[in-house]
NUNU-994828 format. One record per residue (C-alpha): residue in three letters; chain; x, y, z. Coordinates in Angstrom, 1 decimal. Layout:
! residues N
NODE   residu   chaine        X        Y        Z
NODE      ALA        A        X        Y        Z
...
This chain:
! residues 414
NODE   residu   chaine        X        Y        Z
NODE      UNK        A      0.0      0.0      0.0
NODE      UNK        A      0.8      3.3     -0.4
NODE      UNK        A      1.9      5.9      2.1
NODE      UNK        A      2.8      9.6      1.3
NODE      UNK        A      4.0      7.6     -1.9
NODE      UNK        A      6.5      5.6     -0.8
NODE      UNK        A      5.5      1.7     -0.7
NODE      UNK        A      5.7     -0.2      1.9
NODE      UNK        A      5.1     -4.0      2.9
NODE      UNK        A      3.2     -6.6      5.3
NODE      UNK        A      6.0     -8.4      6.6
NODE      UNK        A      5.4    -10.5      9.1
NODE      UNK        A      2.1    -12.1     10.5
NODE      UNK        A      1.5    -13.8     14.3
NODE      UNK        A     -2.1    -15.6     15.7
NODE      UNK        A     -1.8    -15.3     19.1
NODE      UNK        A     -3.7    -17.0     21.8
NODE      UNK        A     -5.3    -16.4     25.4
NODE      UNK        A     -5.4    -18.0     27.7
NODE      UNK        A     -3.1    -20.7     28.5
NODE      UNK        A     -4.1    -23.5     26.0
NODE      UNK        A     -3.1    -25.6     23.6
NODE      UNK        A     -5.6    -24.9     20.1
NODE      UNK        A     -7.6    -27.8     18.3
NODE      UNK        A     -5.6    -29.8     15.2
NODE      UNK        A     -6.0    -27.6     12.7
NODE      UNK        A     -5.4    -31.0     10.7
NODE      UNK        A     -8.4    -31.9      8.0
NODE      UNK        A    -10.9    -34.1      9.3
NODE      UNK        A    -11.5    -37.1      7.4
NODE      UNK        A    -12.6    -37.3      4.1
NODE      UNK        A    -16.3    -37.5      3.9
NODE      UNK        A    -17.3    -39.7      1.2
NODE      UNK        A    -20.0    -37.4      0.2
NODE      UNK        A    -17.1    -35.1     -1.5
NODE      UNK        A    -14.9    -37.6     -1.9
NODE      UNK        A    -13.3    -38.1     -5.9
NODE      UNK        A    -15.5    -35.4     -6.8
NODE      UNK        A    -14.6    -33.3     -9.7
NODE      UNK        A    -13.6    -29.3     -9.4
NODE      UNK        A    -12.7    -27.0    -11.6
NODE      UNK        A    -10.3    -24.3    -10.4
NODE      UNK        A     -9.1    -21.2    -12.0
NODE      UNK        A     -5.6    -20.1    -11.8
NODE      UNK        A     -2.8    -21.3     -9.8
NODE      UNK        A     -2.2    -18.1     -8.1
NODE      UNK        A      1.3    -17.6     -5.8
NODE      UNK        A      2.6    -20.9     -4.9
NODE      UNK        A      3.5    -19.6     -1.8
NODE      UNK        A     -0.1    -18.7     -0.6
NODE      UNK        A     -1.7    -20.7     -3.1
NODE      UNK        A      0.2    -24.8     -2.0
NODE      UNK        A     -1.9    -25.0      0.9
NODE      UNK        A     -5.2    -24.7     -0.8
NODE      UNK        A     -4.7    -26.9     -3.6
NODE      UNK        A     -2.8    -29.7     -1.0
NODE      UNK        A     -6.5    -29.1      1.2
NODE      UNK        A     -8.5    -30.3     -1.9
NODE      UNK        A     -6.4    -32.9     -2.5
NODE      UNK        A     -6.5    -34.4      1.0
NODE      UNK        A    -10.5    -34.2      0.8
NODE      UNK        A    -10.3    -36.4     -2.1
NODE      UNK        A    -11.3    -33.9     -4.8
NODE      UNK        A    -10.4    -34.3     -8.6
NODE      UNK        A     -9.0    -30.8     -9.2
NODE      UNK        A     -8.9    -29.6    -13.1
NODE      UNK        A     -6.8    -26.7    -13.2
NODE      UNK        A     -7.1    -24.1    -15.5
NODE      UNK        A     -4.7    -22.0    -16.2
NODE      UNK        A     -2.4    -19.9    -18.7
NODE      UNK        A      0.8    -21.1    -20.0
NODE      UNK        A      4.3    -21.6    -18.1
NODE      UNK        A      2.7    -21.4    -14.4
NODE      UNK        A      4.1    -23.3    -11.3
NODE      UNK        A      0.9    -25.6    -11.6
NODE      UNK        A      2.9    -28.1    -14.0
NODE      UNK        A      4.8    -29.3    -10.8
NODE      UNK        A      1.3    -29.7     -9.3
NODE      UNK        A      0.3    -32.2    -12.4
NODE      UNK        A      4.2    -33.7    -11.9
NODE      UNK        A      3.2    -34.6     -7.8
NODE      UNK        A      0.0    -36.0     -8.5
NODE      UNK        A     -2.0    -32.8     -6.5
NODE      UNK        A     -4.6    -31.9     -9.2
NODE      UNK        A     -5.8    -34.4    -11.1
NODE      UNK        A     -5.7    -32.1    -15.0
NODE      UNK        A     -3.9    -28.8    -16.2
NODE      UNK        A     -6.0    -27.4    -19.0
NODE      UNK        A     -3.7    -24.7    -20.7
NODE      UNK        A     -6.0    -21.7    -21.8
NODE      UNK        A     -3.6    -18.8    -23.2
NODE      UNK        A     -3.9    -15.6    -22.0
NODE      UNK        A     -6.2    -16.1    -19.5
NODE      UNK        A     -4.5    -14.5    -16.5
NODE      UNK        A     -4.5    -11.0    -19.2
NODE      UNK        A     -8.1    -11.2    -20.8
NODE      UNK        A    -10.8     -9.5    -19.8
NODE      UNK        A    -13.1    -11.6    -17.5
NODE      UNK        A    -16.2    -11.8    -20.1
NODE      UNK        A    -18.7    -14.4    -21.7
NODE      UNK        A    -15.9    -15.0    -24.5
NODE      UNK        A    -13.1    -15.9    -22.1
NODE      UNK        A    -16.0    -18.2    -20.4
NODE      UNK        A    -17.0    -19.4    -23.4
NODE      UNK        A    -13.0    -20.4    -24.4
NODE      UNK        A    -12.4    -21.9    -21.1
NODE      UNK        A    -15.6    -24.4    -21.7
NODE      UNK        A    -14.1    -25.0    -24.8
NODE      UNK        A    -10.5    -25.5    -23.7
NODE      UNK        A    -11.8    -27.9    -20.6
NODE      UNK        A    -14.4    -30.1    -23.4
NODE      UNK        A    -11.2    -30.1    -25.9
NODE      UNK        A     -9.1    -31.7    -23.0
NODE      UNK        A    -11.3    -34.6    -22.2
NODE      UNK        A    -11.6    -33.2    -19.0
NODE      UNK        A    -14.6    -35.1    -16.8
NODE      UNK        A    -18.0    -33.5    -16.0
NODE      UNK        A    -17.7    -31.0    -12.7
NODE      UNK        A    -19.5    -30.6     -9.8
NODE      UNK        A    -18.6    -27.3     -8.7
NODE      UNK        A    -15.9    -24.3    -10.1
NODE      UNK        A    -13.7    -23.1     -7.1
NODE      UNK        A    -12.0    -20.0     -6.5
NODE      UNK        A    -10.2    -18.1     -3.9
NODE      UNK        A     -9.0    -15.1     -5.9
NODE      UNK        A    -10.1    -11.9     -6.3
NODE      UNK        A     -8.5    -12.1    -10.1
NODE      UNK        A    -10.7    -14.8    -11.3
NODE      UNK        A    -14.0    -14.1     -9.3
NODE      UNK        A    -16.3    -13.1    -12.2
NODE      UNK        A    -14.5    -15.5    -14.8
NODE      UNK        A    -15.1    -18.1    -12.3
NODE      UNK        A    -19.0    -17.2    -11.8
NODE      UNK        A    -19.4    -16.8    -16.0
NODE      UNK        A    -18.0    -21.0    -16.1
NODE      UNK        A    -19.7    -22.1    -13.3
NODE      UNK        A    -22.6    -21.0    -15.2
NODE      UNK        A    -21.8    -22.6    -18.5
NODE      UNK        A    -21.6    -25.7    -17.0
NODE      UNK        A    -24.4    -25.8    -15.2
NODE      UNK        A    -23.2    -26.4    -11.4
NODE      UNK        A    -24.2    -23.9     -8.1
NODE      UNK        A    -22.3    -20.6     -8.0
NODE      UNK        A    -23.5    -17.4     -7.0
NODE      UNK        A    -24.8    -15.6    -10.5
NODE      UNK        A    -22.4    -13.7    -12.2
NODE      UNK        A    -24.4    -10.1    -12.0
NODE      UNK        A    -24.7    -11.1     -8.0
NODE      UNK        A    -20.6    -11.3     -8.0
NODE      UNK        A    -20.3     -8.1    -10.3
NODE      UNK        A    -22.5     -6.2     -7.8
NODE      UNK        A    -19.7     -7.2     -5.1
NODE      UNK        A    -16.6     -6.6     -7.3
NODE      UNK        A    -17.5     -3.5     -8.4
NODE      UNK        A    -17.7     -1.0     -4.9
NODE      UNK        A    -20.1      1.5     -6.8
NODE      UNK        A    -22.5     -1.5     -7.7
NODE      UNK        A    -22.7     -2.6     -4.2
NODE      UNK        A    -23.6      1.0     -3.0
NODE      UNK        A    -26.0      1.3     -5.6
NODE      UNK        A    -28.1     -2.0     -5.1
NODE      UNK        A    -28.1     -1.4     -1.0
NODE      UNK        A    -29.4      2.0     -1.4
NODE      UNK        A    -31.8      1.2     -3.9
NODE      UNK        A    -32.8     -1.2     -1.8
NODE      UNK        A    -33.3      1.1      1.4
NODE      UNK        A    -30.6     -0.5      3.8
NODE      UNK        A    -28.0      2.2      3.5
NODE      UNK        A    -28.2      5.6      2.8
NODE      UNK        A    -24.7      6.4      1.4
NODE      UNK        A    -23.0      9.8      0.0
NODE      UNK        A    -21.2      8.1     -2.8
NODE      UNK        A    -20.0     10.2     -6.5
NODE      UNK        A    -18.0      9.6     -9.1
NODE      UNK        A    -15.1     12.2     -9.4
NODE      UNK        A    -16.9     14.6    -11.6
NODE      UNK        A    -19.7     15.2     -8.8
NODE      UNK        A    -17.2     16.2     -6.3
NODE      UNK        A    -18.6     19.1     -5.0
NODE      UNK        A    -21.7     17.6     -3.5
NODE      UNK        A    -19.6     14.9     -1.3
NODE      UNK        A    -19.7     16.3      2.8
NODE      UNK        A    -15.9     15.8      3.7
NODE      UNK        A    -13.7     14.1      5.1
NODE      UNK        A    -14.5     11.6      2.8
NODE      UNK        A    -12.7      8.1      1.2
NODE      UNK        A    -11.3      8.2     -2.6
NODE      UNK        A    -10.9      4.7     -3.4
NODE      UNK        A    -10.9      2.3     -6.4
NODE      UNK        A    -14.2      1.0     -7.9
NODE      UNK        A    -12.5     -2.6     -7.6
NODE      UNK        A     -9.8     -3.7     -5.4
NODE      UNK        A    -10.0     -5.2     -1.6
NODE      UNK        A     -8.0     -4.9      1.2
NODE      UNK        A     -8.0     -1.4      1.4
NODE      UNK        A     -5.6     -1.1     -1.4
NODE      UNK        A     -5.5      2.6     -2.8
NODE      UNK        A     -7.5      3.6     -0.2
NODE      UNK        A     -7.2      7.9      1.1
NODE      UNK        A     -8.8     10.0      3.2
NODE      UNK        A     -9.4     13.2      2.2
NODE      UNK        A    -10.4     17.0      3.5
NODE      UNK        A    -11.6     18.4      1.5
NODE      UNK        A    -12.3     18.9     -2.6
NODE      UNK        A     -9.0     20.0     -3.1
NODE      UNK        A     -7.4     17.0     -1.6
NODE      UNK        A     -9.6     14.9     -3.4
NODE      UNK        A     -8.8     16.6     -6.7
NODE      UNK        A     -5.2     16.4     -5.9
NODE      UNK        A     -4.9     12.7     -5.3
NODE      UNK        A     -7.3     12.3     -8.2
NODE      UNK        A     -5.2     13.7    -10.9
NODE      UNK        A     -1.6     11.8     -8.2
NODE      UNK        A     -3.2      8.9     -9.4
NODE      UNK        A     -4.1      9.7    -12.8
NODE      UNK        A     -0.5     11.0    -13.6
NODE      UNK        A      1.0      7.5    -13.1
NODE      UNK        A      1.3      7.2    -16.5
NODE      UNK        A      0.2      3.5    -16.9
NODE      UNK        A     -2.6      2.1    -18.4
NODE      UNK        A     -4.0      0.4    -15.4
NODE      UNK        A     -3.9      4.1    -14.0
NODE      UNK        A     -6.2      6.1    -16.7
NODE      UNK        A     -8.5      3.1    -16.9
NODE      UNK        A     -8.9      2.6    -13.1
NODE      UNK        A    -12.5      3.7    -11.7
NODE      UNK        A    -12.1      5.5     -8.3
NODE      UNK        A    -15.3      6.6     -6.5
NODE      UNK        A    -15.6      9.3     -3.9
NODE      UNK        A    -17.7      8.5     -0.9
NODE      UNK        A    -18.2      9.9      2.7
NODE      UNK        A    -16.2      8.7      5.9
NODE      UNK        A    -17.7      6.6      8.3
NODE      UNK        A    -16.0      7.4     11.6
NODE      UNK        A    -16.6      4.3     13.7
NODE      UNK        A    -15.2      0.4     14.8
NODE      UNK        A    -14.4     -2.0     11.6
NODE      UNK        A    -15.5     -5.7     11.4
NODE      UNK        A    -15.2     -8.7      9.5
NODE      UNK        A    -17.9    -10.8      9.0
NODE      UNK        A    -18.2    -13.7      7.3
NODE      UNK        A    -21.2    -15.9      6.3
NODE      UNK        A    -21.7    -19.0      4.7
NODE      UNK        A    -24.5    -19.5      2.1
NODE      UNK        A    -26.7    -22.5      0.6
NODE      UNK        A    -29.4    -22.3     -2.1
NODE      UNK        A    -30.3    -18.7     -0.9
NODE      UNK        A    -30.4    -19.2      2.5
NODE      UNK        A    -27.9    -17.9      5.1
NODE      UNK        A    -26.8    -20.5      7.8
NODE      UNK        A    -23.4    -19.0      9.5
NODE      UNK        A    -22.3    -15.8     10.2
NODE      UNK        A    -19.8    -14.7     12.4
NODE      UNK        A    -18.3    -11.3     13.2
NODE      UNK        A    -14.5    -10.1     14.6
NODE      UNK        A    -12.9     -7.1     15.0
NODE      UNK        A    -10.9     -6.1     12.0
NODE      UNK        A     -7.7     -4.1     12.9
NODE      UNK        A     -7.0     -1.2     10.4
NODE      UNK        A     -3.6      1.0     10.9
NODE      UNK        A     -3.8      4.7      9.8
NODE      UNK        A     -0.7      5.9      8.2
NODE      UNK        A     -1.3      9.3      7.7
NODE      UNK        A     -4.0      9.4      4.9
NODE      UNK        A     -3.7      5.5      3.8
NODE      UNK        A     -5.4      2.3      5.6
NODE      UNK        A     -4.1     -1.4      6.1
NODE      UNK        A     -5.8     -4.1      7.5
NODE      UNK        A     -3.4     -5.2     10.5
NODE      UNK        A     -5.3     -7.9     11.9
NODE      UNK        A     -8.6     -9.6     13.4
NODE      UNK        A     -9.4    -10.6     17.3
NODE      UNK        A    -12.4    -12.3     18.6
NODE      UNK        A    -14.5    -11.8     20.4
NODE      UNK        A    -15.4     -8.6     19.0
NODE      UNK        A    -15.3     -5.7     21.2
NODE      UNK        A    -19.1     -4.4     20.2
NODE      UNK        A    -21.6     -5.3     22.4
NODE      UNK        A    -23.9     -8.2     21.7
NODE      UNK        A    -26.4     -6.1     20.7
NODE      UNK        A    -24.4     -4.6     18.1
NODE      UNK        A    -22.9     -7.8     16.9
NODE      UNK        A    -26.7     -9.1     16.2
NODE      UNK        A    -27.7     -5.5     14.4
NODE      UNK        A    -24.1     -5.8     12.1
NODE      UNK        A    -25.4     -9.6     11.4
NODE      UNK        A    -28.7     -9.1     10.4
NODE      UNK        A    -27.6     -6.4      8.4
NODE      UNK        A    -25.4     -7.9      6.6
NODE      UNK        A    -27.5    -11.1      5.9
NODE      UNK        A    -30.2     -8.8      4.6
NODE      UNK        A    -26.9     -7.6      2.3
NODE      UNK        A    -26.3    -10.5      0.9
NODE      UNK        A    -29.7    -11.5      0.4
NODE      UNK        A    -30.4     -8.1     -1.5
NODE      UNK        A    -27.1     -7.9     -3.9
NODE      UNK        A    -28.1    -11.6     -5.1
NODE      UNK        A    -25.8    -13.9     -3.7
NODE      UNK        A    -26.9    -17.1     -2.8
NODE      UNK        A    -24.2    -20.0     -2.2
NODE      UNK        A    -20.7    -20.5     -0.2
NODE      UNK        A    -18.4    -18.9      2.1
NODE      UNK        A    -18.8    -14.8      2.1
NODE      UNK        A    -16.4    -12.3      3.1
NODE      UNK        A    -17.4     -8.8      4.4
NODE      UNK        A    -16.0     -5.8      5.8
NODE      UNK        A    -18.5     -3.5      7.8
NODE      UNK        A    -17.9     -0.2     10.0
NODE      UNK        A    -20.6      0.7     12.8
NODE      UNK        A    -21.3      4.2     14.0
NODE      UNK        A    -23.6      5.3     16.6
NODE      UNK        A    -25.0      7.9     14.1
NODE      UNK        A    -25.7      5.9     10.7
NODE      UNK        A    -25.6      2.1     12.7
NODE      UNK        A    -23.6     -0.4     10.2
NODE      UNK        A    -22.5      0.2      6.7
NODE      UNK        A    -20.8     -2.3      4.4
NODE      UNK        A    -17.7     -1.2      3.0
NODE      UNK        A    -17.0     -4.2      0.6
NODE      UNK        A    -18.1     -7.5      0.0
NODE      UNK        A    -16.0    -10.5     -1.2
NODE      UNK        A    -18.0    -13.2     -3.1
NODE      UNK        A    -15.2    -15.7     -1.7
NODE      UNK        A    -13.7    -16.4      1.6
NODE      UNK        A    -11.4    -13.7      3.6
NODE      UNK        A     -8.0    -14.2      3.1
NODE      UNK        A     -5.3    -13.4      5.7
NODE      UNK        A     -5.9    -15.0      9.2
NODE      UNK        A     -9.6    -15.2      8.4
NODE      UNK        A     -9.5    -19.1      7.9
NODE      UNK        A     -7.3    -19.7     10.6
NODE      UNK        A     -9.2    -17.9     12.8
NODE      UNK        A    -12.5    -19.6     12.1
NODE      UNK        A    -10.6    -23.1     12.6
NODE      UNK        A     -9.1    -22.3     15.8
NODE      UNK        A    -12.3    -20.2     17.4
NODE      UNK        A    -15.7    -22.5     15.8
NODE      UNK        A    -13.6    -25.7     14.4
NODE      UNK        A    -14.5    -24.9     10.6
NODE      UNK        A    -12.4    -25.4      7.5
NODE      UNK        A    -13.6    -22.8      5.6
NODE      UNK        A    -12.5    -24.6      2.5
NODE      UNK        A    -14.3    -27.7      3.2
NODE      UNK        A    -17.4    -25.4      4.1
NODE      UNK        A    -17.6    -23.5      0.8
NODE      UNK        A    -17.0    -26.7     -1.3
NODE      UNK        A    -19.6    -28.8      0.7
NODE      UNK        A    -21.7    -25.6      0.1
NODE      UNK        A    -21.1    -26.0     -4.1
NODE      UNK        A    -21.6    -29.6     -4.2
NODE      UNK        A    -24.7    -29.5     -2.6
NODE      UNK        A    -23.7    -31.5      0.5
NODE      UNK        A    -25.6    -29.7      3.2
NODE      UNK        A    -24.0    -27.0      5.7
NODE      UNK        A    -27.3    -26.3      7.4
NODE      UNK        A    -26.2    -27.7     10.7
NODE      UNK        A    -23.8    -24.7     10.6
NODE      UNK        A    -26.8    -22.9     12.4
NODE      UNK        A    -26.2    -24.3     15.6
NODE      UNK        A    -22.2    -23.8     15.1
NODE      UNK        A    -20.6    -22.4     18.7
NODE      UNK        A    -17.0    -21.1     19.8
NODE      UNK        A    -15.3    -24.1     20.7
NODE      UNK        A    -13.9    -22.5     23.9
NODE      UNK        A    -16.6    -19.1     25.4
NODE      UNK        A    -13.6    -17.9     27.5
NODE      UNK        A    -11.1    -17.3     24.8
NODE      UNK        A     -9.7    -14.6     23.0
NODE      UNK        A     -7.2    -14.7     20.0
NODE      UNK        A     -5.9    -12.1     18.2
NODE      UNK        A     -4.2    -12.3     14.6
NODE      UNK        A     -1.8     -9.4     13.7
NODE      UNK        A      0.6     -8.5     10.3
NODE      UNK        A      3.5     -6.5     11.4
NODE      UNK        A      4.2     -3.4      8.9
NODE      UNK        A      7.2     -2.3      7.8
NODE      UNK        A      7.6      1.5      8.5
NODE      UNK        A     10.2      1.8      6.0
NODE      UNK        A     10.7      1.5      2.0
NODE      UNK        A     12.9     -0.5      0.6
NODE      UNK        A     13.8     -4.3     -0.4
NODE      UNK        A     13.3     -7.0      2.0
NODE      UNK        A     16.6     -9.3      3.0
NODE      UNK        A     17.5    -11.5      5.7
NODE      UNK        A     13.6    -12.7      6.2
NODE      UNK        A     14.9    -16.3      6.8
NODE      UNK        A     17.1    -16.4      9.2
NODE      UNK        A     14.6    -13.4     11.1
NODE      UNK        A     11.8    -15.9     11.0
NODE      UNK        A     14.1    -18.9     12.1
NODE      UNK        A     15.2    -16.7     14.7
NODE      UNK        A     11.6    -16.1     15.5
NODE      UNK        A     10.2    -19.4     15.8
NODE      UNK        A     13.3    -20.1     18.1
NODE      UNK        A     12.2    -17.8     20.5
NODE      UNK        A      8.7    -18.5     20.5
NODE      UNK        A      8.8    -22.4     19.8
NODE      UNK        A      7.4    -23.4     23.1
NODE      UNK        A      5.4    -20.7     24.1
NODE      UNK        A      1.9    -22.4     24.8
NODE      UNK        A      0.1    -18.7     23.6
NODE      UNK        A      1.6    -18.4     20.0
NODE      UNK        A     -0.2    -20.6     17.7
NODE      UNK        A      2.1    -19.6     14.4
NODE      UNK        A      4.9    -16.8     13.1
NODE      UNK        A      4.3    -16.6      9.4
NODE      UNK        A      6.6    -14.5      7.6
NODE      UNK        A      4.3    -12.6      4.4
NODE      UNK        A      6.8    -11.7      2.5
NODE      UNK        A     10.5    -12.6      1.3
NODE      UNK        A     13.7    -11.6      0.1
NODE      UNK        A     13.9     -9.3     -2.7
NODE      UNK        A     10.3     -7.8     -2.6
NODE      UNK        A      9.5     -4.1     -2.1
């Protein structure tokens, strides 16, 4: 993220636990034979480093994983080791505009290849979201509908549909209606998550000003990238996340989401449950957001939100992810209600109910863990990480509070 234009990284990331006590396996449970050699189709390797563990989950449930995916990847080593069970090369995929013609070329691609009938397209990236929604379609298996996902990827959408819909009431223009907005107010990208090229601003002129910053970048990406202006909600931030079936809502669960302010830019730094709203105002940011969810069209799998509460204007949904959180969230959710979120959202495509999920509890009432990224407060190029985090886990080994030290980053990145 960007602060006073001078990058800077997430380099580090700790879940910490209180009180004094060992967590639950965050092994997977036994392969149910109700997913068991089922076949999924999964778009994009992603980063091997963030992606291995995904891909090495569906494999130990017993999935048939056809991967598609563009040429010269890491997920030909995944093919090698036996993970995924197909690599259907589609050129260009990873560069082409996510539309009904790339859709219709991965069908294509995945019939040319002999690949076998699926029973549910899985995604965990932000990149393929709407491609991902367009197949799923195509070939006929549960997803959440594609103008339901474009609603969430697209900030301005979302805004749109909730107000239309009576459950907000938000001040949100596009740049050229500036001088209605009430300020301080948030500039921010149409599309993006995690707070990326997020700024608070003034006042007009400082909106103008990092307007025409951005603008001047000279890239492509820059001039074609939608930013929207909308008003500041001065209150606490949470992360919620909900879990969908055939419409119906049958999990949701909130936690405090940590956001560090440096000066006019926001990071997520973290996520601690229990939340530090009252129980009242846990249930208000729940049924708010289930009536969100309900209203922008989505209907299956594991949901990711991020919500801000103020006493004046009550919650207000900043984004919503048509996927699981990323970060700590699904570490979290193992360690505090026993869930593999994975499992969860792929029992929730293959039609294998979740509806017990209702009745889903804290394992432990009495604890309290938090998850937190450590910034850098410098620019630069990472080096030494290894030996840091070796040094690190040393330290820390057998201390009965820290459940894991995972370094974010590595040598050589800015």
């Amino acid at each position: 993220f960007w602060t006073s234009g001078v990058a800077e990284a997430v380099v580090l990331g700790a879940v910490i636990r209180f009180p004094r006590s060992l967590p639950p396996s965050r092994q997977m449970a036994s392969v149910e034979n109700d997913v068991c050699r089922r076949v999924v189709v999964v778009i994009g390797s992603g980063v091997r480093a963030r992606s291995i563990e995904m891909f090495e989950k569906l494999h130990a449930m017993g999935l048939q994983v056809v991967l598609v995916d563009d040429r010269d990847t890491w997920a030909a080593q995944m093919l090698a080791s036996g993970l995924i069970r197909q690599l259907v090369e589609v050129p260009g995929v990873s560069a082409r505009a996510q539309d009904a013609s790339l859709a219709d070329a991965v069908v294509e691609a995945l019939s040319a290849a002999g690949a076998p009938p699926a029973d549910a397209v899985y995604n965990a990236y932000n990149k393929y979201l709407l491609l991902s929604s367009l197949v799923a379609e195509r070939l006929g298996v549960a997803t959440n509908p594609y103008d339901a996902v474009r609603r969430c990827v697209y900030k301005h959408e979302t805004r749109k549909c909730l107000v239309a819909a009576g459950l907000e009431d938000w001040l949100s223009f596009s740049m050229g209606a500036v001088a209605k907005m009430r300020f301080p107010a948030v500039l921010k990208p149409a599309k993006g998550s995690g707070s990326s090229g997020v700024v608070k601003v003034a006042s007009e002129a400082e909106a103008m000003d990092e307007f025409f910053k951005r603008k001047a970048r000279g890239s492509q990406a820059a001039q074609d990238e939608v930013l929207i202006l909308e008003e500041y909600i001065d209150g606490p931030e949470v992360g919620v996340e909900i879990v969908m079936q055939a419409g119906a809502v049958v999990f949701c669960s909130v936690m405090d989401a940590a956001k560090q302010s440096s000066g006019a830019y926001f990071q997520g730094t973290g996520r601690s449950y229990p939340s530090s709203l009252s129980p009242l105002v846990q249930a208000m940011v729940s049924s708010h957001c289930i009536a969100a969810v309900t209203t922008l069209g989505l209907t299956s799998g594991v949901l990711d939100m991020d919500v801000r509460y103020s006493e004046a204007s009550g919650p207000r949904v900043l984004e919503v992810n048509a996927r699981m959180g990323g970060g700590s969230v699904a570490v979290m959710h193992s360690i505090v209600y026993g869930l593999d979120l994975v499992g969860v959202h792929l029992r929730a495509l293959l039609g294998c109910s979740v509806r017990h999920l209702a009745a889903r509890m804290p394992t432990d009432p009495t604890m309290h863990y938090e998850a937190a990224w450590v910034m850098s407060p410098y620019d630069g190029v990472i080096v030494g990480m290894a030996p840091f985090a070796e040094r690190l886990h040393a330290t820390f080994r057998e201390h009965p509070n820290i459940v894991e030290i995972v370094p974010l980053i590595g040598d050589g990145k800015t």
